[in-house]
C-alpha positions, 0 to 999 in steps of 0.5 A, a space after each residue: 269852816 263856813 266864812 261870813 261877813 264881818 258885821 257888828 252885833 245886831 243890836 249895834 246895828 239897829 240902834 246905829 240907825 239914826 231914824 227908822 224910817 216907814 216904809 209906803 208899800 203904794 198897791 200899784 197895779 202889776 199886769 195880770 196877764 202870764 206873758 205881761 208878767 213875765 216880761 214885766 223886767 223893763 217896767 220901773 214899778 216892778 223890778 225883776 227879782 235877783 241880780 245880773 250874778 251867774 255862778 261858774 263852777 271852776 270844775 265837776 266830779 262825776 256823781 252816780 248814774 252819769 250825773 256830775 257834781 259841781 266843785 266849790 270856788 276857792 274862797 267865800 263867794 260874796 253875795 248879796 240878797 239880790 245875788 241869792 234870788 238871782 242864782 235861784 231863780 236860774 238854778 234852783 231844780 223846782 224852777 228850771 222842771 217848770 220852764 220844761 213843764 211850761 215847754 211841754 205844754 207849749 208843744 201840746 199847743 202846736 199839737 192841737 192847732 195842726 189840726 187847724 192848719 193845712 196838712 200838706 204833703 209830698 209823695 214819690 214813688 218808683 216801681 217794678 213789678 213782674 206780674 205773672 197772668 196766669 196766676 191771676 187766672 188768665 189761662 190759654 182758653 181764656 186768652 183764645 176767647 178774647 182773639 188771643 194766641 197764647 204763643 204771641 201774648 205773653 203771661 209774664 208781664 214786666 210795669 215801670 211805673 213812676 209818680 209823684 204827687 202833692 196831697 192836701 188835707 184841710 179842715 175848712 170848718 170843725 168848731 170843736 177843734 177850734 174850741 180845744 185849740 183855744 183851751 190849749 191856749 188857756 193851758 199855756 197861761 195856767 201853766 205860765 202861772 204856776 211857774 210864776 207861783 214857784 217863782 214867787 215860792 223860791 224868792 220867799 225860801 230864799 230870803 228867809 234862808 238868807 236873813 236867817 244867815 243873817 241872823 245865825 251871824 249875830 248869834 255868833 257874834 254876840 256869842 263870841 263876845 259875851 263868851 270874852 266878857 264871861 272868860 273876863 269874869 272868870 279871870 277875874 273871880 280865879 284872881 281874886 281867889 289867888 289873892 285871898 279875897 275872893 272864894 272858891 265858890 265864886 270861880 266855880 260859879 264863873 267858869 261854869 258861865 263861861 263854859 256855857 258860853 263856849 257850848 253856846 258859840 259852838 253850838 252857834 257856829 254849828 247852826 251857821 254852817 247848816 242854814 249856809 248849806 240850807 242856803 247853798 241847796 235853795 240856790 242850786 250851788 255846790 253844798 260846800 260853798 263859802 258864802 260871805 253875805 254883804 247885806 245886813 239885817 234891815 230894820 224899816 217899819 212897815 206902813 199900814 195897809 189897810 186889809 180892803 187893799 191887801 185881799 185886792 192886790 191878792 185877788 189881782 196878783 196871787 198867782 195860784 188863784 189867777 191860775 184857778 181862774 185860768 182852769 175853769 175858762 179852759 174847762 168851760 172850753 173843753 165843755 163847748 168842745 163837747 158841745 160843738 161835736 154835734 155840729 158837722 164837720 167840712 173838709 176838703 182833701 186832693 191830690 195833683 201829681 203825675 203818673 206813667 212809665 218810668 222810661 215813658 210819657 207821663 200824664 197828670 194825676 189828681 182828685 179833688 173832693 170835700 166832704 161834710 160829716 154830721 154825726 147821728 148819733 153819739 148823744 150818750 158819750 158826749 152827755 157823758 164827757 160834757 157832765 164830766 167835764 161840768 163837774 170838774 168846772 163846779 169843783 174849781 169854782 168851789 175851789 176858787 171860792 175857798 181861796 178867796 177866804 184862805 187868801 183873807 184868812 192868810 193876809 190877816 195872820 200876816 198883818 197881825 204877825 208884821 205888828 206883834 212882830 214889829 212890837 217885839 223888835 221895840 221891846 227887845 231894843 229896850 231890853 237889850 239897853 236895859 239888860 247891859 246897863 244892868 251887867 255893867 252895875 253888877 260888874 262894877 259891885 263884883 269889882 268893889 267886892 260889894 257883891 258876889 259875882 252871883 249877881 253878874 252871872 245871873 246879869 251875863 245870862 240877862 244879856 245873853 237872852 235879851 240879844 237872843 231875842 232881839 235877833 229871833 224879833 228882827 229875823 221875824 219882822 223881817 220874815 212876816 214882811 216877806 210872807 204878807 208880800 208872798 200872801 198879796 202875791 208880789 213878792 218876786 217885784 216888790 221884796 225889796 219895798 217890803 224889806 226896806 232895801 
């Protein structure tokens, strides 16, 4: 059975709260650049997402196809937000595929710039060779007519021959390169971006299955105590009828309440054990991982934003945007690559070594030359690259376009859903007060046989939806804050703020 933290009901819990206090979300300016945002952890205004926390799994099993599988640690594992984001960040599958992915296209890299730097080689070689003239054509008459004898010159000849030599190549001047070099950079940055978009992605799934736990875990309390008030009345109405002053209708009427409490805390309970699975997966950690969660649920008003600074902190922040961007410079530069192969191209090449018989004198050995290529005529296939490669970059300008509005488009729905979100929340506190001060009245007229206990149930049911819908308010308000940090794009830096941890 899945353990959780022992909290009091939601509604307790919001209406202990003394104040509720708004929530400044300041639009301070976050480095744009991959390298400077992945190293942002020192910066005050930007806090890394997560934790210090590492699971270590106290055992494996082996799984199909060489694979292992991870054993749970005995007990619930206390975790905080912070503790899940900082698991998944470390864990999760999607993140450690994009560090190999961002590896991968690090090695594409230094590919692409050996073709800038000096190759340098060093070459050894020794052989022995038995070389037989006449069979190269160097007959007797031949030998005679050269002053030879052909019984004093042999036509088996035997060559040692050892050398070594060091070879450079270089390429002094090859604008093309240089310009598929500098794309390959760009690649590496839009690479470090859509890592960072994941990043971002995972602490959204994260904190939603976290306080969706959160949320399942007052269900269940509020489950379980509205089941011990309805098995109250029910105990209530069967004694009654035990005396002769109550009915059998009423008794049937209160244990069919009650059993419907019992269906709801099963059916609560079942649906908290799910959503910790569901919770246990985004973080990478075994399946049947006891969690106990030791936040709560927060409550803090979110201050207003005005949209002007929301679609700017986006367009500076989103990182699927900023790496569209990053696409089309690397296209432009693909299209100057292409463009550039019409310039010539300069390199220098040699050698310097040594060569003579193994068992002899050596002599020094080298060349030295350069070499200017020009192209003359390949103008059809690099018109063609250049055109391909030009309607790849109008497709991502138009892209970019469209993201702009999406972005706008995004932020607006999360504005709208943090207020009618935040709204909810008010109404249903009220109701939840409202709907217990009526229980109690009813309960009180059942007591004093004024009324049947018709009247209670239907109040008991009153209960049961108002908690249900302050849980499903706040988990929303709470969701909608962390989806409007996700649509402006800082929500690894800045979950907490929004949250009002």
């Amino acid at each position: 059975m899945t353990l959780f933290s022992k909290s009091l009901p939601l509604a307790a819990v919001v209406f202990a709260a003394a104040t509720l206090h708004a929530q400044e979300v300041p639009a301070a300016n976050l480095p744009t650049a991959p390298s400077s945002v992945l190293r942002q952890e020192s910066e005050a205004l930007a806090r890394p997402a997560g934790s210090d926390m590492i699971f270590k799994s106290p055992g494996t099993l082996p799984g199909p196809v060489g694979a292992t599988v991870e054993l749970p640690k005995d007990g619930p594992l206390s975790l905080s937000l912070d503790d899940a984001i900082a698991l998944g960040l470390n864990r999760n599958y999607r993140i450690l595929y994009d560090r190999a992915n961002q590896r991968e296209v690090k090695g594409d890299e230094l590919t692409v710039f050996n073709a800038l730097v000096p190759s340098l080689t060093f070459k050894a070689s020794s052989e022995a060779d038995e070389i037989n003239l006449a069979a190269m054509g160097f007959k007797p008459s031949l030998l005679s007519k050269f002053g030879l004898s052909s019984a004093t010159f042999s036509t088996i000849v035997k060559v040692d021959v050892t050398q070594a030599s060091l070879n450079l190549d270089q390429q002094i001047f090859n604008a093309s390169a240089y310009e598929l070099y500098r794309g390959a950079r760009r690649e590496q940055a839009v690479v470090d971006l859509n890592t960072l978009n994941g990043r971002g992605d995972l602490v959204l799934a994260t904190g939603e299955a976290y306080l969706k736990i959160l949320a399942d875990q007052t269900t269940v309390t509020n489950a379980q105590a509205e089941e011990l008030s309805s098995k109250t009345s029910y105990d209530q109405a069967t004694d009654r009828l035990h005396t002769g002053v109550g009915t059998n209708l009423d008794a049937l009427r209160a244990q069919v309440d009650y059993q419907q409490h019992q269906q709801a805390t099963i059916s609560a309970i079942n649906d908290l054990a799910k959503d910790t699975i569901q919770l246990n997966r985004i973080m990478g950690i075994p399946a049947g991982q006891e969690l106990l969660l030791t936040d709560t649920a927060p409550f803090a008003e979110l201050a207003s934003m005005s949209l002007e600074d929301a679609k700017a902190t986006a367009y500076l922040h989103r990182k699927d945007f900023l790496s569209l961007q990053a696409q089309i410079d690397v296209a432009r530069r693909e299209v100057r690559a292409v463009k550039y192969q019409r310039l010539p191209v300069l390199a220098v090449n040699g050698y310097y070594g040594v060569i003579g018989q193994t068992e002899g004198l050596y002599h020094g050995d080298f060349v030295a030359e350069g070499t200017l290529k020009f192209p003359i005529f390949h103008e059809a296939e690099q018109r063609g690259q250049e055109q391909q490669i030009s309607s790849q970059v109008t497709a991502l300008q138009q892209r970019v376009a469209d993201d702009r509005v999406a972005i706008e488009s995004q932020i607006r729905s999360a504005m709208l859903d943090v207020n009618a979100a935040n709204e909810l929340v008010k109404v249903a506190q009220s109701n939840v007060e409202l709907a217990k001060q009526e229980l109690s009245d009813e309960r009180d007229r059942f007591t004093a046989g004024v009324d049947t206990n018709l009247a209670v149930v239907d109040a008991q049911a009153t209960v049961t939806g108002a908690d249900s819908q302050l849980v499903n308010a706040l988990y929303q308000y709470n969701v909608a804050k962390l989806q409007l940090a996700r649509n402006t794009g800082v929500v690894e830096t800045r979950y907490r703020t929004y949250l009002g941890k």
